[in-house]
N, C-alpha and C positions, 0 to 999 in steps of 0.2 A: 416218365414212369410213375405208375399210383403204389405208392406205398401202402399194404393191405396188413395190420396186423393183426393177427387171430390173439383172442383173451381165453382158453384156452387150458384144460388141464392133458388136453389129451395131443401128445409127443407125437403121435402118428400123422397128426395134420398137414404140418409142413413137409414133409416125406411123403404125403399124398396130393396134395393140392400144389406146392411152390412147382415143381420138371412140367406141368403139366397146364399153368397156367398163361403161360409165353413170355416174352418179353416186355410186355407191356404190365406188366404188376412184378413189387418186389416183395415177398413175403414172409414175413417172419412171426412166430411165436413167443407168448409170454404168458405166466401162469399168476403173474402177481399186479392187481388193479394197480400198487403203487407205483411200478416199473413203468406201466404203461404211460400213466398221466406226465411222468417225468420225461418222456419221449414224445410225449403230446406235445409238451411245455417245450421242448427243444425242436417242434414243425420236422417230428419224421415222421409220420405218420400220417396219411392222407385217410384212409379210411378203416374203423375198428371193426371187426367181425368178433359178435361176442357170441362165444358159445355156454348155452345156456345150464349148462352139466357142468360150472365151475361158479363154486358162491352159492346162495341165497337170493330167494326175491327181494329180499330189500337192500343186498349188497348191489343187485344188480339196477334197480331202481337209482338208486345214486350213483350208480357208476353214471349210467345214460344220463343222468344230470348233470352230472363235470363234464363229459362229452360235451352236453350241448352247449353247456358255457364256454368251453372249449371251442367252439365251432367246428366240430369234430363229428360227422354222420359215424352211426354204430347200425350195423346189419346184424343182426337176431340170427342166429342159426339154432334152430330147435327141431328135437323129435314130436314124434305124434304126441309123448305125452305130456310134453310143455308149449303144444300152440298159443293153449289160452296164455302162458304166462307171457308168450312171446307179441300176441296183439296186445295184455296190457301195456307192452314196454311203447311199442310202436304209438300207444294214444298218447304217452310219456312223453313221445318226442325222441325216440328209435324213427331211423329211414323207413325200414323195410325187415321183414325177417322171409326166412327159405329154410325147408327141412332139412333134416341131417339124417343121412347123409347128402352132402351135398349134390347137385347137379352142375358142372362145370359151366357149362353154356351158362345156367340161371347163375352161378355166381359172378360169373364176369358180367353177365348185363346188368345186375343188381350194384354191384359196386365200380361200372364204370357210371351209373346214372346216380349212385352217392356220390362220388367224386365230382361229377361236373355241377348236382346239385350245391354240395357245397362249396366250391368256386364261385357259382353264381352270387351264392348270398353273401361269401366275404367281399366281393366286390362293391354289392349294394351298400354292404354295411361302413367298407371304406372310404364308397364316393358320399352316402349320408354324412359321417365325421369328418368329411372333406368341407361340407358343406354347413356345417353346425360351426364346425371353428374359424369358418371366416364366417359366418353370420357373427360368433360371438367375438373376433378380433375387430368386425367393422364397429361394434358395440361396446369397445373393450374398456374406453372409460366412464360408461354409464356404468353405476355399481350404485345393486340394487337388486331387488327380487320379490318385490313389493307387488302388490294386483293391477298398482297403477303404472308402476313403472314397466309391467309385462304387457299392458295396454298400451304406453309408448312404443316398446321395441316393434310390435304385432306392427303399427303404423308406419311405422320405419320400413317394413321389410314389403311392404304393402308398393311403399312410392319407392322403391327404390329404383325398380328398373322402369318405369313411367319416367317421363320427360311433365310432368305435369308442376305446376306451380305449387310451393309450399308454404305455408303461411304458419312458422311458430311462433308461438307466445306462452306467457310466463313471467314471473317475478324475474326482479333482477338476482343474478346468482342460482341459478335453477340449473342450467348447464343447455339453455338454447343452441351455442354453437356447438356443443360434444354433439346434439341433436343433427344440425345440419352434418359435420362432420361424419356420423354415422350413415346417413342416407349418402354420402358424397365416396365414402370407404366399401361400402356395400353395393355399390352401383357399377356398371361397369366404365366409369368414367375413374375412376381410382387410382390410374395412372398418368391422370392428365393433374392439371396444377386445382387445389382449391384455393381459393381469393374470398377472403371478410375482409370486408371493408363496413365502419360504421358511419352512419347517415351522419348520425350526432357531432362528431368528431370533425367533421370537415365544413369549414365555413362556408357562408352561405355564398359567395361570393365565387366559391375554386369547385363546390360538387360538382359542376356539369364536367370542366375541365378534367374532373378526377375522375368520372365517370364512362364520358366519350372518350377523352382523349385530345388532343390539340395537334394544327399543324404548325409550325414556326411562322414567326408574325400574326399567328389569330387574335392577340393581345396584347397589350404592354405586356414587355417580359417575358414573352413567348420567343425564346433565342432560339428553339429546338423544338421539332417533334416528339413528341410522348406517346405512349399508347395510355387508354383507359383501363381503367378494372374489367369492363366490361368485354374488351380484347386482351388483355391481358391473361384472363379465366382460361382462353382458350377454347379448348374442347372441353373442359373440366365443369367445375361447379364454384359458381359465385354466391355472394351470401352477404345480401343488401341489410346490415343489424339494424336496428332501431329504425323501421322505415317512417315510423310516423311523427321522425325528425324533420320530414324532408317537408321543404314549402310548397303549397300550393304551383307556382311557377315549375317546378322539378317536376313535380308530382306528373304534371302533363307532357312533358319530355320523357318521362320512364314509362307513361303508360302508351303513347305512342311507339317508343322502343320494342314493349314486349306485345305488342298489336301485330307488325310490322313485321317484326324479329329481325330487324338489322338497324343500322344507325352511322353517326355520318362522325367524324372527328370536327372539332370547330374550327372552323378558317378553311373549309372546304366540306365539297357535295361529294366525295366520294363514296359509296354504300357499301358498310362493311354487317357483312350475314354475323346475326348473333348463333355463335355456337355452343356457350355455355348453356347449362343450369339453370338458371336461378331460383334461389331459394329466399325466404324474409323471416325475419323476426323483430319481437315487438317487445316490449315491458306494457304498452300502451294500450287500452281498448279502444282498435280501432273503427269502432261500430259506435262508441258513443261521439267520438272525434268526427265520424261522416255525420251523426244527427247536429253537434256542435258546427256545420260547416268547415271545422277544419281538414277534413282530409273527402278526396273524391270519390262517391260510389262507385264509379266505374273503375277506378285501380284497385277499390278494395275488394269488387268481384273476382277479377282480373288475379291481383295475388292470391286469394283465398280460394284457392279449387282445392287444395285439400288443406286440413286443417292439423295441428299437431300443437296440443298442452302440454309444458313442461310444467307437473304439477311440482307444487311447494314444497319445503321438507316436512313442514308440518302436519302434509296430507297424506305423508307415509313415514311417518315416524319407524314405522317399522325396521327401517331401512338403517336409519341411525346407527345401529350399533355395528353395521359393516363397512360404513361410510366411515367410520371414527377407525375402526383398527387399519383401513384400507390407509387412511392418511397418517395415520399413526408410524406404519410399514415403512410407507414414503419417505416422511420428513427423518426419521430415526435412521434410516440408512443417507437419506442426504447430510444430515447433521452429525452421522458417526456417532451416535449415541445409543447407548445399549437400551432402549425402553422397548417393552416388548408386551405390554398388557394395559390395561384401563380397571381401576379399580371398581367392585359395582358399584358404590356410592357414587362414584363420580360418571359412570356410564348412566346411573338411574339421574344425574343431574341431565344430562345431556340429552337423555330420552324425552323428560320433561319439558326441556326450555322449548318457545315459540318459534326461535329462528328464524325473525325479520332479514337478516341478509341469505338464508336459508345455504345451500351448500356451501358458497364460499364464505360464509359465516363458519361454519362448522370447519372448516378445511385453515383457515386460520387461527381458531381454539388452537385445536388440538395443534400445529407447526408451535404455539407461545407455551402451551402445557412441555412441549417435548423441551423448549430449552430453558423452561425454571424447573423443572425436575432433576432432583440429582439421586433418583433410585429409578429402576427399571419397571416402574410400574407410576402411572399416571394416577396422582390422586386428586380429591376436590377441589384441595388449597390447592391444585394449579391451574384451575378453571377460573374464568375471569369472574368478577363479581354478581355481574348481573344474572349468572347461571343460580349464585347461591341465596337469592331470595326467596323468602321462605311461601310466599306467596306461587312463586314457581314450582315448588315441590309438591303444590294441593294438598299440604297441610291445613290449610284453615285457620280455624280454631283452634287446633289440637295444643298450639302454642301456647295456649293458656294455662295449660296443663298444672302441675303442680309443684311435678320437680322433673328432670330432666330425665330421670328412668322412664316415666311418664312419657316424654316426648320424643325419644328417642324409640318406645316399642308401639307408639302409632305412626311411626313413621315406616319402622319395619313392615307393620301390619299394611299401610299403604303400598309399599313396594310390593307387597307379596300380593295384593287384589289386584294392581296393576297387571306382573306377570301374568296372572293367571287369565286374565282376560285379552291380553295381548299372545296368548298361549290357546286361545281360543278354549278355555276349561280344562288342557288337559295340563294335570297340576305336577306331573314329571318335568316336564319339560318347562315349565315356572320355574319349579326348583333348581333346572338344571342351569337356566338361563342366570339366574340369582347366583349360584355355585354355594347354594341350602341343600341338606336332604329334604327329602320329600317330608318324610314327618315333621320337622320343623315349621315347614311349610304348611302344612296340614293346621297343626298348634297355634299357629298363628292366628289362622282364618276363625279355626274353631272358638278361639278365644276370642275374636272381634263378634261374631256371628252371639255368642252366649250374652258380649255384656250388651248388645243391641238388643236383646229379645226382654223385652219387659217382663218380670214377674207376674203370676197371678196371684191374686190374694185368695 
């Protein structure tokens, strides 16, 4: 049944239209916009029929606007001498409008084609949010919103449903396997098992063993069959880390594998089909490694069909300061600690440092900041030392200063040029970042900008 409600000052409507519109529509009247939306907001309501003889053009303009937010179609019912007011509503984002008096036939086909109208689009609109929030749960421990990092995800979502070989790189600490693990969550293998395994970690001596797999007696010590990583994976996604661990000798065993795509366990010829993944990552530049002879061109074609940078933190500082409350959240509810903010001197230390260990550098700060803190809010002194070097702050000179009031309001003055250009100019949103008014902010600049401008004589 379509629920039809008339917006409506005029009492006769229901009395004429509800005996006469059948069973298929249930109708009812209300003379008051607030009534309405409160019955919008409670899903009784399937389609509004507003008639244009109650309110003003601009009560009626916003009404059709909560509608539309709403996802709520609104049918215009207007006389001859509010058509025009009735097609502006319609360019508004109104369905449809019909004269009044009405025509029955025309209102039942107008408001069963709103109704199925908007059926159709809450559908779209739920299978879209179906699909945004497992894009954004297969993505869910990359946090960030940085240009670079929106370049990452775009890549991600690129290979995810490809079978095609991945080749990430990146410093160490960067979050390469969050990387694979999101192509691995986002794909439709995400029910099957994912497997890292690092090159680096397994000596040289047991990779093959750890990779194919063994059948008992393949080796001294071989009491029992094993399965590989590489059977192991399954159907799923495997995730060969640090490949340009691997020796020369392996190197040719992996790249036969994925040639091939199947592979044998040791101490026998049996061929077992590869049905995983695979995915790589590296710390290493492995293009200087192939010109050094240590690693082989043809595995590095081989892995590198699509490529994927986990950039630095340093190449998106931006990001910093959601990375910091994000870990902040974490450890303070692991550690049952009320800490709940980051002071900005101590966020503006954190924005500035280099970050050689880059995320898990930062993710480790802040876990040591949360348990030498004994107030709810993170300050400097609980940033380790190397953050508070004054060289880190791009103070400079400024230290030379004279006396401390001195170095203290160019250092201010620093923080607020920063903001504002990490605010891309707009100096609201500086201040807001800073938690300055604006005119402060303003004072600041204006007062750095004055004592730079040379006098003229």
């Amino acid at each position: 049944m379509i629920r039809l409600l008339l917006y409506s000052q005029d009492q006769n409507l229901p009395l004429m239209l509800g005996p006469t519109m059948g069973g298929e529509f249930e109708v009812t009247l209300d003379s008051s916009a607030e009534r309405i939306k409160e019955l919008v907001r409670n899903q009784r309501c399937h389609v509004v029929v507003l008639d244009l003889d109650s309110g003003s053009a601009d009560q009626h303009r916003d009404f059709v606007e909560d509608m539309r937010s709403a996802r709520v179609p609104v049918v215009v019912m207007a006389d001859d001498d509010h058509c025009e007011a009735a097609t502006d509503l319609v360019q508004r984002g109104a369905y449809d409008y019909f004269r009044k008096p009405p025509c029955l036939a025309e209102l039942k086909i107008v408001a069963r084609r709103a109704f199925e109208h908007s059926r159709i689009g809450r559908d779209l609109y739920n299978l879209s949010q179906q699909l945004r929030t497992t894009a954004t749960q297969g993505c869910d421990q990359l946090i960030g919103s940085s240009a670079r990092l929106q370049h990452v995800y775009d890549l991600i979502r690129r290979v995810t449903a490809l079978n095609a070989f991945v080749l990430i790189t990146g410093e160490t600490g960067t979050g390469k396997e969050l990387i694979a693990r999101a192509i691995h969550n986002l794909s439709d293998r995400q029910s099957c098992p994912f497997v890292a395994v690092s090159c680096g970690a397994i000596p040289e001596t047991l990779i093959e063993a750890e990779l194919f797999g063994y059948e008992k007696g393949a080796f001294t010590g071989a009491v029992g069959s094993r399965k590989g990583y590489l059977e192991q994976a399954g159907q799923g996604t495997l995730l060969l880390d640090e490949i340009g661990e691997l020796s020369p000798h392996t190197q040719v065993k992996l790249l036969r594998v994925l040639q091939e795509r199947h592979f044998s366990r040791l101490g026998t010829s049996a061929i077992i089909p590869l049905q995983a993944r695979v995915l790589f990552s590296t710390h290493r530049n492995l293009g200087k490694m192939v010109e050094e002879g240590r690693f082989r061109l043809d595995l590095y074609y081989r892995v590198n069909v699509m490529g994927i940078k986990a950039p630095s933190l340093r190449d998106h500082s931006e990001d910093i300061p959601t990375l910091a409350r994000y870990f902040l959240k974490k450890y303070s509810e692991l550690y049952r600690k009320p800490v709940s903010s980051i002071a900005p001197p101590a966020m503006a230390l954190l924005v500035d440092y280099l970050w050689p260990g880059n995320v898990r550098e930062l993710e480790n700060v802040i876990q040591k900041a949360i348990i030498l803190t004994d107030d709810d809010t993170v300050g400097p002194q609980q940033l380790p030392d190397d953050l508070q070097q004054p060289d880190l702050l791009g103070l400079g000179d400024s230290l030379t200063a004279t006396s401390f009031e001195d170095q203290l309001r160019d250092y201010k003055v620093k923080l607020a040029q920063r903001a504002v250009a990490e605010c891309n100019g707009n100096k609201t949103l500086a201040a807001r970042s800073l938690h300055i008014s604006r005119t402060y902010l303003h004072r600041l600049i204006k007062d750095f900008i004055e004592e730079e401008t040379p006098e003229v004589a």
